[in-house]
C-alpha positions in Angstrom: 0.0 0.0 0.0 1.4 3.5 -0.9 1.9 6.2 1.8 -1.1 8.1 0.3 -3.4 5.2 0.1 -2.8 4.7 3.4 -2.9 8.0 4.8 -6.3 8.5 3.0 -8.1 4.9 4.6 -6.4 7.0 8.2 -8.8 9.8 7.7 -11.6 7.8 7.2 -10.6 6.6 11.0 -9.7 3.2 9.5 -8.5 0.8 12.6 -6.1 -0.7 10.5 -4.3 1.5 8.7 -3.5 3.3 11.4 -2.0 0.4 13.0 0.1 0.3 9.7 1.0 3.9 10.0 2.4 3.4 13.5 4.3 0.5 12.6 5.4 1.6 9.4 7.1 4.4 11.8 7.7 3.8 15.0 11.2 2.8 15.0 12.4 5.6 13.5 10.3 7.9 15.6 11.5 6.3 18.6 15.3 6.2 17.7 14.8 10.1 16.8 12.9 10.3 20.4 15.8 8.6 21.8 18.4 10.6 21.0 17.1 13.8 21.5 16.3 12.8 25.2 18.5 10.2 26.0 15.9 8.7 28.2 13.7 5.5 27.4 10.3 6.2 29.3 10.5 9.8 27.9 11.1 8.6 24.5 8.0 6.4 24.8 5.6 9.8 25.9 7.4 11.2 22.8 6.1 8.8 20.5 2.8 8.9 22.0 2.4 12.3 22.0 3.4 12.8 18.2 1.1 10.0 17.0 -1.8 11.9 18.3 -0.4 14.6 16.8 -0.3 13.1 13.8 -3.5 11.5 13.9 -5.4 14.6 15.0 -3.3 17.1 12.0 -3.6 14.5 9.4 -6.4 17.0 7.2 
C-alpha cells in the first residue's frame, strides 16, 4: 500500500491503517525520540504524544 493510500483509509478513521501507519514508523520515531532525550520512558511519551499529533493534523 502507498503512503497516500494509506494515509487517506487513516482519515476515514480506519483501525487498521492506522496500526500500519504506527508501525510503518515507529522505530524511527522512537530512535529520533531517543536521541534527543537520552531517556527511554521519555522517549516512549514522545512517541505517543506525536502520534496523536499526527492522527489529530492528518487533514
Amino acid at each position: 500500500m502507498t503512503e497516500k493510500e494509506l494515509i487517506e483509509r487513516c482519515l476515514r478513521y480506519d483501525r487498521i491503517a492506522q496500526r500500519m501507519l504506527y508501525d510503518r514508523y515507529k522505530t524511527a520515531m522512537y530512535t529520533l525520540a531517543y536521541r534527543i532525550t537520552g531517556d527511554f520512558d521519555e522517549s516512549n511519551s514522545v512517541l505517543q504524544d506525536t502520534f496523536l499529533a499526527v492522527f489529530k493534523n492528518l487533514p
